[in-house]
C-alpha positions in Angstrom: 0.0 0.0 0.0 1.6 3.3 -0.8 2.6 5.0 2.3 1.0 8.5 1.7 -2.3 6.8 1.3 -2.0 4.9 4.6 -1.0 7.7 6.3 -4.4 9.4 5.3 -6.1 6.2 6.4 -4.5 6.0 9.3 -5.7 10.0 10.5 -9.1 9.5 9.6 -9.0 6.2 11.9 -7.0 8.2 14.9 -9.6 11.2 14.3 -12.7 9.0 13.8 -11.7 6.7 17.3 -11.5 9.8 18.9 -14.9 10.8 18.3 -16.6 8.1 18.3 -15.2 6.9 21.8 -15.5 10.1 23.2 -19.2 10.7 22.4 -20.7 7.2 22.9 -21.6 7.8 26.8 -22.8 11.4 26.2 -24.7 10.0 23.2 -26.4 7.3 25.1 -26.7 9.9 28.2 -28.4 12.9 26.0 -30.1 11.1 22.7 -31.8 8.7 25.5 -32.4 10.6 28.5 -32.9 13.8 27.1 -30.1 15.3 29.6 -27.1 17.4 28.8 -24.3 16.2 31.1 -21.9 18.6 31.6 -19.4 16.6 33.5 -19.1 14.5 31.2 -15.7 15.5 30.6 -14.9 14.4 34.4 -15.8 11.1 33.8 -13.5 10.8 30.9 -11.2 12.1 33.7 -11.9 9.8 36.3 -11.2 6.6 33.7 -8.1 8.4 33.0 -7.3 8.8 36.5 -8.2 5.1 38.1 -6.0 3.6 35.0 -3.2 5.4 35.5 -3.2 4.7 39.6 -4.0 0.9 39.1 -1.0 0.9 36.4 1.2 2.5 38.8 0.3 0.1 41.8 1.2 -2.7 40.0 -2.0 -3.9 37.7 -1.6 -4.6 34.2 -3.2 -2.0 31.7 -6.0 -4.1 30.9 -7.3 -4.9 33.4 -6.7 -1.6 35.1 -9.1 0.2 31.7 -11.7 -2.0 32.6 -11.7 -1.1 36.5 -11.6 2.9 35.3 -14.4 2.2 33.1 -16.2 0.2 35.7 -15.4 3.4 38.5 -16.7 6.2 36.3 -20.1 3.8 35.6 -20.8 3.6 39.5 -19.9 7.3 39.7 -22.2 8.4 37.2 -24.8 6.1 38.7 -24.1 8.0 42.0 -24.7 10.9 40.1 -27.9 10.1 38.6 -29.2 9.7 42.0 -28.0 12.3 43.8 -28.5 15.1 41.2 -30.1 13.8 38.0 -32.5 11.8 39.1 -34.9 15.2 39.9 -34.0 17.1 37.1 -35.7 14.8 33.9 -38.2 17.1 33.1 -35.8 20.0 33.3 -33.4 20.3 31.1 -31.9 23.6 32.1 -31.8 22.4 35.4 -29.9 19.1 35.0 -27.2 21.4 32.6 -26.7 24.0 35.2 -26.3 21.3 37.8 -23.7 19.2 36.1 -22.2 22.3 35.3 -21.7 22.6 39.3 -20.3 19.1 39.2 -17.9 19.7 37.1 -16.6 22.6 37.9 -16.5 21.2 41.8 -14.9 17.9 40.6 -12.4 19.6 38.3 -11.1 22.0 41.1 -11.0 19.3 43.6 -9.2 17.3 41.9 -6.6 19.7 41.4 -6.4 20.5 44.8 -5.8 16.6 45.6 -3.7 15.2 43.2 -1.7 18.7 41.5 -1.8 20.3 38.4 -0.3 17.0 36.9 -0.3 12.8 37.3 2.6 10.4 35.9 1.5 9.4 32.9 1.9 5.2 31.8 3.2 5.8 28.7 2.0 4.4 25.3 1.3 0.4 25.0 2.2 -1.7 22.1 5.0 -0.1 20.0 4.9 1.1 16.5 5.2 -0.3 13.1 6.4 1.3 9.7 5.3 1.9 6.3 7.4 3.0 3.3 9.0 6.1 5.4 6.4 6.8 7.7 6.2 5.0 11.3 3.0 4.5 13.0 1.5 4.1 16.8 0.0 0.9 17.4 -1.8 1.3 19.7 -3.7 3.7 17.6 -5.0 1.1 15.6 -6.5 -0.8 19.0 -8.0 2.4 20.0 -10.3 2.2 16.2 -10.8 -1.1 16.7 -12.2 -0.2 19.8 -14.2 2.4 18.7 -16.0 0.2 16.2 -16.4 -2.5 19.3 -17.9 0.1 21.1 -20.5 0.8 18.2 -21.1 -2.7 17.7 -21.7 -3.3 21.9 -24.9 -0.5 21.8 -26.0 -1.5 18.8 -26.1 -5.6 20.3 -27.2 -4.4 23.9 -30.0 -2.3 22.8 -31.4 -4.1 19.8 -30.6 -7.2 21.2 -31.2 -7.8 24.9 -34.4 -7.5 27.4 -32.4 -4.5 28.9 -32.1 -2.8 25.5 -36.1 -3.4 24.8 -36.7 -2.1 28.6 -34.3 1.5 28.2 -36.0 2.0 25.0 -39.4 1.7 26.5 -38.7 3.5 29.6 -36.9 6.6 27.3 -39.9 6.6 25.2 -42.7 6.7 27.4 -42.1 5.9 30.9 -45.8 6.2 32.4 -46.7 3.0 29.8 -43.2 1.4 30.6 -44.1 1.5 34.7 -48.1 0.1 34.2 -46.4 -2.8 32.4 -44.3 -3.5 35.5 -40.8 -1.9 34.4 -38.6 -0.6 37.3 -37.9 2.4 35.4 -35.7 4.8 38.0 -33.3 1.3 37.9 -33.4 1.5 33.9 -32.6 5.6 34.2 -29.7 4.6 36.5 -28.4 1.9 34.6 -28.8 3.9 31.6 -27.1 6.6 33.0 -24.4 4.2 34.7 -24.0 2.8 31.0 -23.3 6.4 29.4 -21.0 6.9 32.2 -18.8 3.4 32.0 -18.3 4.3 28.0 -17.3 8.0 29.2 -15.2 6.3 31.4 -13.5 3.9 28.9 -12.7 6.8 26.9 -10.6 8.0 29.7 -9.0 4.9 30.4 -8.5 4.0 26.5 -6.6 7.7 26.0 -4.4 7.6 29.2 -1.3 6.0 28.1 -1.5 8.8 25.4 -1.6 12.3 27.3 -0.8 14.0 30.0 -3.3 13.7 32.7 -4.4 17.1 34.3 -7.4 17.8 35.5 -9.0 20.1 33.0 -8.5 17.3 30.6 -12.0 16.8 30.1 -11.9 20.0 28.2 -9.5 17.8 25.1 -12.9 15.8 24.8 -15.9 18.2 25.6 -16.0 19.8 22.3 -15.8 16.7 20.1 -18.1 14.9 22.1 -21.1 17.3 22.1 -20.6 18.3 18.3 -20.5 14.5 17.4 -23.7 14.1 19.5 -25.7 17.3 18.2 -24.8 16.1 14.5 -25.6 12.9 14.9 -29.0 13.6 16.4 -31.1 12.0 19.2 -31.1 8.4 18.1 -27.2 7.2 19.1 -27.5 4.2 17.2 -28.4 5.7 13.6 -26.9 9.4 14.8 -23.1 8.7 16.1 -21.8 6.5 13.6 -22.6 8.6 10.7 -21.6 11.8 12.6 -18.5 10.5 13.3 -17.6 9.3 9.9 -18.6 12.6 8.1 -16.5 15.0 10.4 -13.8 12.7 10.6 -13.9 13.1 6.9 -13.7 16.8 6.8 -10.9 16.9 9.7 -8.7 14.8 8.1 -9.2 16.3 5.1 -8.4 19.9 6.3 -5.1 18.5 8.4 -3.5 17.2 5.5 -4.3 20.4 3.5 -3.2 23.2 6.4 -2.1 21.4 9.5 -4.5 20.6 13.1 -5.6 24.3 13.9 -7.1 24.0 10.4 -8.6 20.9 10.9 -10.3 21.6 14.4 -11.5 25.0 13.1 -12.9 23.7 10.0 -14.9 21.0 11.4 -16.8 22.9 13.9 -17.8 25.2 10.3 -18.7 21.5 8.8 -21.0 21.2 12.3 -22.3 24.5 11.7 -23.1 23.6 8.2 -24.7 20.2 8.9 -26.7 21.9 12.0 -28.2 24.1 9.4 -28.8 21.1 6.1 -30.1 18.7 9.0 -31.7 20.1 11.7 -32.8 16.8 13.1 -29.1 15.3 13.0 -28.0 12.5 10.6 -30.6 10.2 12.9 -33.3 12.0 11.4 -32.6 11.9 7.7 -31.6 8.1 8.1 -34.8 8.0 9.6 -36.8 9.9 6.9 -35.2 8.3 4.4 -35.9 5.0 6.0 -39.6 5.7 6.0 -39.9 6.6 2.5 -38.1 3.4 1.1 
């Protein structure tokens, strides 16, 4: 394979992993529930965190992604019932009070651990191609990306839990007179969002520096790929992902990153305005009309 061409192949998998991994949880957490999480970006944060301690004590990294992922799920399902839980059916409320988490988590942790945490390094060496040498770990982290796509595709459409969360998010009055526990399926749901959150953390933490503002590198991304994509996460994301990956690999091999982050937020803009609805809704017109 010519090397140039792999090496475009290669940034729209890095750029398209990044996306997608970081806006699963928020997808699942807002398409769903209907509520903007604002720390969000802390929970990518506290995978990050719990990796990179369980590395450092001794754990292998594995195992050590899957407890961060596991940590950030029982924290958001804390969450969900401490703050969340009251603030369904307001929307504004639940923003402005995740906000406050945030901002309370973000500072704390600063105070706690310092303004930087020893980092694990990155996993798995590199590999070449014609004069070009590649991370391979960046490769696992698309691979995981599309695991991740394939998981909420499989556990919604597939599973009693995925029929229940769809029921409950639809119309929760019918989903209780049938018998469904639906503040567990809102906590779950929410514990869910926040495991994949977490993940994203723990998948990225052999790659950066860990400060506690991190959340910030995947706040942006995350809540353009969700808006784009639209309320339904499984026809919204994917799509979402794919198309601005597109345009920001496109615009970093023309002009370099700053291009590339500035024109894909225009692209969002763009898309905002041609699909109101997200890229859920026209899949789902267009399914419709077949």
């Amino acid at each position: 394979m010519d090397a140039e061409f792999f090496s475009v192949l290669y940034q729209f998998a890095d750029v398209f992993a990044f996306l997608i991994l970081s806006a699963a949880g928020l997808a699942i957490i807002f398409g769903m529930m209907g509520v903007i999480n604002m720390a969000h970006g802390e929970l990518i944060m506290c995978g990050a965190y719990v990796t990179t301690a369980l590395v450092h004590s001794g754990m292998p990294l594995l195992p050590a992604q899957a407890c961060g992922a596991l940590t950030a799920g029982v924290v958001g399902m804390i969450l969900e019932f401490t703050v969340v839980r009251s603030l369904y059916a307001r929307p504004l409320d639940s923003l402005l009070a995740t906000w406050a988490v945030s901002l309370i988590v973000t500072q704390g942790m600063l105070v706690m651990v310092g303004s930087s945490f020893a980092g694990v390094g990155t996993p798995e060496g590199s590999f070449q191609v014609g004069v070009y040498t590649f991370s391979t770990y960046r490769i696992i982290l698309f691979l995981a990306s599309i695991g991740v796509l394939a998981f909420i595709y499989l556990l919604f459409m597939k599973t009693r839990f995925g029929i229940h969360a769809r029921a409950t998010m639809q119309n929760a009055g019918m989903a209780r007179a049938l018998g469904m526990r639906t503040n567990v399926v809102y906590a779950l749901t929410f514990g869910l969002g926040s495991a994949l959150a977490g993940l994203c953390g723990a998948l990225y933490a052999p790659t950066m520096t860990l400060i506690p503002t991190m959340g910030a590198t995947f706040i942006v991304e995350s809540f353009v790929t969700v808006v784009v994509g639209g309320t339904n996460v499984l026809l919204g994301t994917a799509p979402a992902g794919f198309a601005l990956a597109v345009v920001r690999t496109a615009l970093i091999g023309w002009n370099g990153q700053i291009a590339g982050q500035i024109g894909m937020l225009l692209a969002v803009m763009v898309m905002i305005r041609v699909l109101p609805n997200g890229f859920s809704g026209w899949l789902g017109r267009w399914a419709r009309n077949v």
